[in-house]
C-alpha positions as CSV (number, residue, x, y, z in Angstrom):
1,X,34.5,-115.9,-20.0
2,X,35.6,-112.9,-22.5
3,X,39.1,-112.4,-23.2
4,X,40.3,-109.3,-22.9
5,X,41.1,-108.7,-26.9
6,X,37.0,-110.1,-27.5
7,X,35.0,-107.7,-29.4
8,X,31.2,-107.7,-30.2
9,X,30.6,-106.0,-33.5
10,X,27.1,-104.0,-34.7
11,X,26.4,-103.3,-38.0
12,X,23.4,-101.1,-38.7
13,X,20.9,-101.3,-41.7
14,X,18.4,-98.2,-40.9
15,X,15.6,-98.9,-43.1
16,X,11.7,-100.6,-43.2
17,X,9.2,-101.5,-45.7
18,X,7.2,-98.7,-43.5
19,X,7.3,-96.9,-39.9
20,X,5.8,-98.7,-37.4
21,X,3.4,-96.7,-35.0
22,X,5.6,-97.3,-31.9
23,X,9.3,-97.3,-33.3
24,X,11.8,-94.8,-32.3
25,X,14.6,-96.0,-34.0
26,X,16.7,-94.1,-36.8
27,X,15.3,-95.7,-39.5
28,X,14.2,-94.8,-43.2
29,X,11.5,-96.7,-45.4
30,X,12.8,-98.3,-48.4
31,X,14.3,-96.4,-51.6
32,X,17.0,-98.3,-53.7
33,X,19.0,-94.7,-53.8
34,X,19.3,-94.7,-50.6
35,X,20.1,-97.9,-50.1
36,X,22.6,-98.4,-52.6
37,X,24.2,-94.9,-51.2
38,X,24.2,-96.0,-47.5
39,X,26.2,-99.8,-48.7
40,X,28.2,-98.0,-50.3
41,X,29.4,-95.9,-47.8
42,X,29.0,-98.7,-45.0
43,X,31.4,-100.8,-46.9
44,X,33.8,-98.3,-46.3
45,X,33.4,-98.0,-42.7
46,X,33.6,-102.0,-43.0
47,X,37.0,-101.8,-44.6
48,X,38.4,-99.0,-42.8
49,X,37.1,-101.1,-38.7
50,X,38.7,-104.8,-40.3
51,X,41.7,-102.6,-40.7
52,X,41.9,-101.2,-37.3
53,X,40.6,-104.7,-35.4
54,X,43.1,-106.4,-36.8
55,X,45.9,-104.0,-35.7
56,X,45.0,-103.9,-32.6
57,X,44.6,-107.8,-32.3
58,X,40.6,-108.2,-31.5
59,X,38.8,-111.1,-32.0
60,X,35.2,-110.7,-33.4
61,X,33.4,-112.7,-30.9
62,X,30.0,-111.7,-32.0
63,X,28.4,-109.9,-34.5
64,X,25.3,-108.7,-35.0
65,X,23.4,-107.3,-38.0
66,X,20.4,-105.0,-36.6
67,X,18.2,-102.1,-38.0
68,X,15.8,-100.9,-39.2
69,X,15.3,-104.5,-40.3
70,X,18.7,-106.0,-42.2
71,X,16.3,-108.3,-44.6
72,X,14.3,-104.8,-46.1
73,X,17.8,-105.5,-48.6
74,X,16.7,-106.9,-51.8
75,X,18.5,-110.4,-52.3
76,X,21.6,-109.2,-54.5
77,X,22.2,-106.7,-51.6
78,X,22.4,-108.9,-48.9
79,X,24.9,-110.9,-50.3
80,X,26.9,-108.5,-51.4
81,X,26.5,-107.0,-47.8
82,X,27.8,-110.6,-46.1
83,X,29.9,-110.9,-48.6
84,X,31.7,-107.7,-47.9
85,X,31.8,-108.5,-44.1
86,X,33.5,-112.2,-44.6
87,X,35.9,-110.7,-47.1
88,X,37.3,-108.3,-44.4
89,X,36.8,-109.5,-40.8
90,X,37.8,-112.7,-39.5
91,X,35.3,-114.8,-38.5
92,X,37.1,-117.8,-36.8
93,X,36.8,-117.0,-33.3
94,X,33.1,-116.4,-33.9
95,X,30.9,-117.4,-31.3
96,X,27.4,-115.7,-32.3
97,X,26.5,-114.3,-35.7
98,X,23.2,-112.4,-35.7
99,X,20.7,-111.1,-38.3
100,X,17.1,-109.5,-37.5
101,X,14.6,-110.6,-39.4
102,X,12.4,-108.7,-38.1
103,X,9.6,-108.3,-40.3
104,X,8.2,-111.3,-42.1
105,X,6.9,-109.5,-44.9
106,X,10.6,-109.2,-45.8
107,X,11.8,-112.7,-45.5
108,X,12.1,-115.2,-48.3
109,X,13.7,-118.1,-48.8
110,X,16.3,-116.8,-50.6
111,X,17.3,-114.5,-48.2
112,X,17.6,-117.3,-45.5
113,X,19.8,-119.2,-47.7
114,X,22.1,-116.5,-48.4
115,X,22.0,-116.1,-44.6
116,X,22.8,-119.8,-43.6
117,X,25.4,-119.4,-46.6
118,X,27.6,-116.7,-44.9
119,X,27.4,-118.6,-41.3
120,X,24.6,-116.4,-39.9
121,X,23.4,-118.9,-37.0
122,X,21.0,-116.5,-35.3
123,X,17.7,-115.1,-36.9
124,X,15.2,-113.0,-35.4
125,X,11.6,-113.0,-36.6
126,X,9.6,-110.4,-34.7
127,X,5.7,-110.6,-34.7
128,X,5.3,-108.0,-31.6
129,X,1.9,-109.4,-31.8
130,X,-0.3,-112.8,-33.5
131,X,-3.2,-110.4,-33.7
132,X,-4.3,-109.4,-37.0
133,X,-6.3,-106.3,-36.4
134,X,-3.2,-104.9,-34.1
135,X,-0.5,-105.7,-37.2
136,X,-2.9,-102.8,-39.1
137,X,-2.9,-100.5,-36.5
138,X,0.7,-100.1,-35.7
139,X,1.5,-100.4,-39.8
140,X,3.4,-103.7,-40.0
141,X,2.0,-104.8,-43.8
142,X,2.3,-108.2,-42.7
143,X,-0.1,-111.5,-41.9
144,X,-0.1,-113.9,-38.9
145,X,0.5,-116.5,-41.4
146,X,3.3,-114.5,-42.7
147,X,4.9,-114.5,-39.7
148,X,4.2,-118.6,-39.1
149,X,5.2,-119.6,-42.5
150,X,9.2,-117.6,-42.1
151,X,9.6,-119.4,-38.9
152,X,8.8,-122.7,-40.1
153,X,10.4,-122.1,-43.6
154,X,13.6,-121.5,-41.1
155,X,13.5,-124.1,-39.1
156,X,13.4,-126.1,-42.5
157,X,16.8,-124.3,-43.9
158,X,17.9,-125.6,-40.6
159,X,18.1,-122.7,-38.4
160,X,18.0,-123.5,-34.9
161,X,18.4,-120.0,-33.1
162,X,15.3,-117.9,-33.5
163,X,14.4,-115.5,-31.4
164,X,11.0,-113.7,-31.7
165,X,10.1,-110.2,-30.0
166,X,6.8,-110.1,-28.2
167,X,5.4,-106.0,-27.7
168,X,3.2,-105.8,-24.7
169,X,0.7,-102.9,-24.6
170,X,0.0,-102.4,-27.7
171,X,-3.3,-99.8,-28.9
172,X,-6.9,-101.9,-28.2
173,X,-5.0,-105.4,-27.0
174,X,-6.2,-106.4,-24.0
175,X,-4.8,-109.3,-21.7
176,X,-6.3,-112.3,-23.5
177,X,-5.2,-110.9,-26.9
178,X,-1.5,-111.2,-25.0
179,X,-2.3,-114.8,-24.0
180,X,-3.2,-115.9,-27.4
181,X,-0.3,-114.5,-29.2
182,X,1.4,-116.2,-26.1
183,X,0.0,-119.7,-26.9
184,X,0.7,-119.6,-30.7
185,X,4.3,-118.7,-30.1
186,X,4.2,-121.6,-27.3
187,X,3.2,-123.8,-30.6
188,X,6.2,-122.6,-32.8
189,X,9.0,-122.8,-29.8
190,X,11.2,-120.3,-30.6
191,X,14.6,-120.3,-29.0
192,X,14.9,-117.0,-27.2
């Protein structure tokens, strides 16, 4: 059970390589400007919640790094990201530490590394679908195989907490389409 002085923590990192047909969330595609504006100003935030955490005796029980997707930061900016999040919260009563992944056309294996570096222990990699054809139509500029080689690639690094997301309904997919992308993601066993 929670104690009563448990806090989850969300960090938000609103951009994409591009807008995906369906999304509503707040999110940008990339340019470094941006970017580099938005850390900067997030870092402060970051020092300015440690601050106030830690006087009023929380303990960051989970902490989760969602989007936009978190990975659309070049290498150098994700680390200096986690960096900047282990140099002012504590981390020892963490139970959960999440990053999405979300789109495998922005996952290397330098970004996992740095990941597995900093203690993240939970990774998603989001497909929404195995079929090709549907990745075109609702503009994720990435392959099946994409998607198949940063799973494996991070169960190799040793990560043992993926989670995929499956979208159901998606423009000309029909129920068998759903049962193959069901059957391929039986084949990689993702954890959640």
């Amino acid at each position: 059970a929670a104690k009563d002085n448990s806090l989850s923590l969300y960090l938000g990192i609103p951009f994409c390589p591009t807008r995906c047909l369906y999304c509503s969330f707040t999110s940008n595609q990339v340019k470094k400007p941006e970017i580099d504006r938005y850390l900067e100003a997030l870092f402060h935030e970051i020092a300015f919640a440690a601050e106030n955490i830690k006087e009023d005796g929380y303990e960051i029980e989970s902490l989760y790094i969602g989007g936009g997707t978190p990975t659309t930061l070049d290498e150098a900016a994700l680390e200096a990201f986690l960096q900047e999040i282990q140099e002012h919260f504590d981390l020892s009563h963490l139970r959960e530490f999440t990053v999405e992944a979300g789109r495998p056309d922005t996952i290397t294996e330098g970004k996992l590394r740095i990941m597995e570096h900093y203690g993240v222990d939970r990774i998603s990699i989001n497909p929404q679908t195995m079929k090709q054809e549907t990745l075109e139509i609702i503009g994720r500029h990435h392959t099946v195989e994409q998607t198949v080689q940063s799973f494996l690639t991070a169960r190799e690094l040793g990560f043992d907490n993926i989670n995929m997301d499956l979208i159901v309904g998606l423009p000309n997919e029909n129920l068998e389409d759903v049962r193959h992308t069901m059957e391929q993601l039986e084949e990689l066993q993702p954890d959640n």
